[in-house]
TIPA-212077 format. One record per residue (C-alpha): x, y, z; residue number from 1; residue in one letter. Coordinates in nm, 2 decimals. Layout:
+--------+--------+--------+-----+---+
!      u !      v !      w !   k ! r !
+--------+--------+--------+-----+---+
!      X !      Y !      Z ! NUM ! A !
...
+--------+--------+--------+-----+---+
# end
This chain:
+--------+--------+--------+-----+---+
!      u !      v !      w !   k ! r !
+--------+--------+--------+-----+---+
!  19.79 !   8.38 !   9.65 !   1 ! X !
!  19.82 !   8.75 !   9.66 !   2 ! X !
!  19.77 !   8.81 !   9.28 !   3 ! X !
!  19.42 !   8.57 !   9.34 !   4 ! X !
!  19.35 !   8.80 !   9.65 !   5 ! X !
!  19.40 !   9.13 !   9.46 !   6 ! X !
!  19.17 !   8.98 !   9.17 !   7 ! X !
!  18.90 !   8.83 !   9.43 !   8 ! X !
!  18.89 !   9.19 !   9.58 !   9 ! X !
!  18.86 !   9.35 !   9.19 !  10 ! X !
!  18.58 !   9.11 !   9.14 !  11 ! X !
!  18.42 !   9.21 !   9.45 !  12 ! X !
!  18.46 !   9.58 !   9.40 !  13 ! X !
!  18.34 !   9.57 !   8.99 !  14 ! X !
!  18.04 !   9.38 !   9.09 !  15 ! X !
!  17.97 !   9.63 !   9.37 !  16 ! X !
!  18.01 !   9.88 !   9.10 !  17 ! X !
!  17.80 !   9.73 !   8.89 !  18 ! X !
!  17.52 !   9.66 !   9.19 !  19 ! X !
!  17.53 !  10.02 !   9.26 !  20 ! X !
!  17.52 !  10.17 !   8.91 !  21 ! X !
!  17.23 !   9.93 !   8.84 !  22 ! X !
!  17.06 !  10.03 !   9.13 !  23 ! X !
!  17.08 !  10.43 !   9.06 !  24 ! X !
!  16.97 !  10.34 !   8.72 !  25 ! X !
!  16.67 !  10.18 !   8.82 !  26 ! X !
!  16.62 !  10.47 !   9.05 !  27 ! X !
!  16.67 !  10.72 !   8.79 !  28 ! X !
!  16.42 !  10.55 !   8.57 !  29 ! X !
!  16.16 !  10.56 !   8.80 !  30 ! X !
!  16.21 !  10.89 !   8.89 !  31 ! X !
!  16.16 !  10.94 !   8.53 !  32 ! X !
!  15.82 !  10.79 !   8.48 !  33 ! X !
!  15.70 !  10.95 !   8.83 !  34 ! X !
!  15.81 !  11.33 !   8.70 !  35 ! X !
!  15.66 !  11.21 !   8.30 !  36 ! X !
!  15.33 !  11.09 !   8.49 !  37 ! X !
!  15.34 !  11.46 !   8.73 !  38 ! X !
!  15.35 !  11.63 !   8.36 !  39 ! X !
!  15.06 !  11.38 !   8.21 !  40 ! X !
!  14.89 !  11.52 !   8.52 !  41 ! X !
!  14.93 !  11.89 !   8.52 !  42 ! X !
!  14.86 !  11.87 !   8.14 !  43 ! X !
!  14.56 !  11.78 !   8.19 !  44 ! X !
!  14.44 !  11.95 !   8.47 !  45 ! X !
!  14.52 !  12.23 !   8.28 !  46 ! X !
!  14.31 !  12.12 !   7.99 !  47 ! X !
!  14.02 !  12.07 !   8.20 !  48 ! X !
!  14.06 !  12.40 !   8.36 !  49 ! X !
!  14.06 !  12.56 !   8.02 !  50 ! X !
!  13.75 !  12.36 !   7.90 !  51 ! X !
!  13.56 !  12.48 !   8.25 !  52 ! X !
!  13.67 !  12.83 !   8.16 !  53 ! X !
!  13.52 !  12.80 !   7.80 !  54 ! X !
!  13.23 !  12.63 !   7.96 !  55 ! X !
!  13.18 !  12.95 !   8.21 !  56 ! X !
!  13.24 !  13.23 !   7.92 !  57 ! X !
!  12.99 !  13.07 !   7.71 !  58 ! X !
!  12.76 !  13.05 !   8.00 !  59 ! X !
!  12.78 !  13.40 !   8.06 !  60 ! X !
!  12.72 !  13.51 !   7.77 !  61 ! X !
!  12.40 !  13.31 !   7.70 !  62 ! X !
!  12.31 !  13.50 !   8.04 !  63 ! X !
!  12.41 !  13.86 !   7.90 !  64 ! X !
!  12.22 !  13.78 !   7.61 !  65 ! X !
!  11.90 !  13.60 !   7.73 !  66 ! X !
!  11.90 !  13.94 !   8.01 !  67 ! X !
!  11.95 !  14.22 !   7.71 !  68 ! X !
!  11.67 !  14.05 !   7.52 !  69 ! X !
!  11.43 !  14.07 !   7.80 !  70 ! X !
!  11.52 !  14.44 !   7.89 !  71 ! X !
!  11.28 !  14.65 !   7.81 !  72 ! X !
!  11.28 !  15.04 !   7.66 !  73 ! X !
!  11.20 !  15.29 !   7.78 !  74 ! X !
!  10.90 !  15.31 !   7.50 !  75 ! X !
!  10.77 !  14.92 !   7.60 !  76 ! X !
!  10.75 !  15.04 !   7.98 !  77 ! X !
!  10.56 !  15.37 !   7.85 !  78 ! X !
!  10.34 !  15.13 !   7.64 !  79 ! X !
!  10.25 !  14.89 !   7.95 !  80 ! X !
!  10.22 !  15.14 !   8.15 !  81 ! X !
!   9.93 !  15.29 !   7.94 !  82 ! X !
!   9.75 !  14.97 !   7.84 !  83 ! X !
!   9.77 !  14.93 !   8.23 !  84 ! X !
!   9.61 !  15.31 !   8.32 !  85 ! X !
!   9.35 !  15.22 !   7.99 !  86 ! X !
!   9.26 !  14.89 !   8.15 !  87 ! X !
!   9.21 !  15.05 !   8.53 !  88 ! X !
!   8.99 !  15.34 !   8.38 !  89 ! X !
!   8.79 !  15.06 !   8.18 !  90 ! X !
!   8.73 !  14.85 !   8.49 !  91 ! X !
!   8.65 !  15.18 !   8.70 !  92 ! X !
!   8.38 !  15.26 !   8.44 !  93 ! X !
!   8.27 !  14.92 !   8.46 !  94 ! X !
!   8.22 !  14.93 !   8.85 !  95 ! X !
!   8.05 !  15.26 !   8.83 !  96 ! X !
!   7.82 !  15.16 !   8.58 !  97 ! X !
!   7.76 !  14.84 !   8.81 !  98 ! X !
!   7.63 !  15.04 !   9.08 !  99 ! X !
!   7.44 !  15.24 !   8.91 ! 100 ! X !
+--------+--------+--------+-----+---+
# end
């Protein structure tokens, strides 16, 4: 009776072994996929973040560019500047000779 007592109690205590092992398995696992899915995540946040970043670069410089291009020298603001002046003396003349 004791020996059958000793073996029930074995049993009991390999199966709660078992239950428990199981169980942190299972927990382990999951853990697992949770920490793999976190990675998946920040992986590709990251990509994103560097695609945006390319995306801003390249935007800026088609702005640097598209602003030098429409600067203008010193010799194209001298050269507007006259055909201006030449255009006001024309229509001055032209007013003058109007009223007379």
């Amino acid at each position: 009776m004791v020996n059958q007592l000793r073996g029930d109690q074995n049993l009991f205590l390999k199966a709660k072994w078992e239950e428990q092992t199981d169980n942190k398995i299972k927990r382990n696992c999951m853990r697992n996929a949770i920490e793999d899915m976190k990675r998946r995540k920040a992986s590709d946040l990251q990509g994103r973040k560097a695609k945006l970043a390319e995306l801003l670069q390249a935007e800026d410089r088609m702005y640097e560019k598209e602003f030098m291009e429409n600067l203008e020298t010193p010799e194209q603001v001298r050269q507007k500047m006259a055909e201006r002046l030449n255009h006001l003396k024309q229509q001055r003349e032209q007013e003058r000779q109007e009223q007379v």
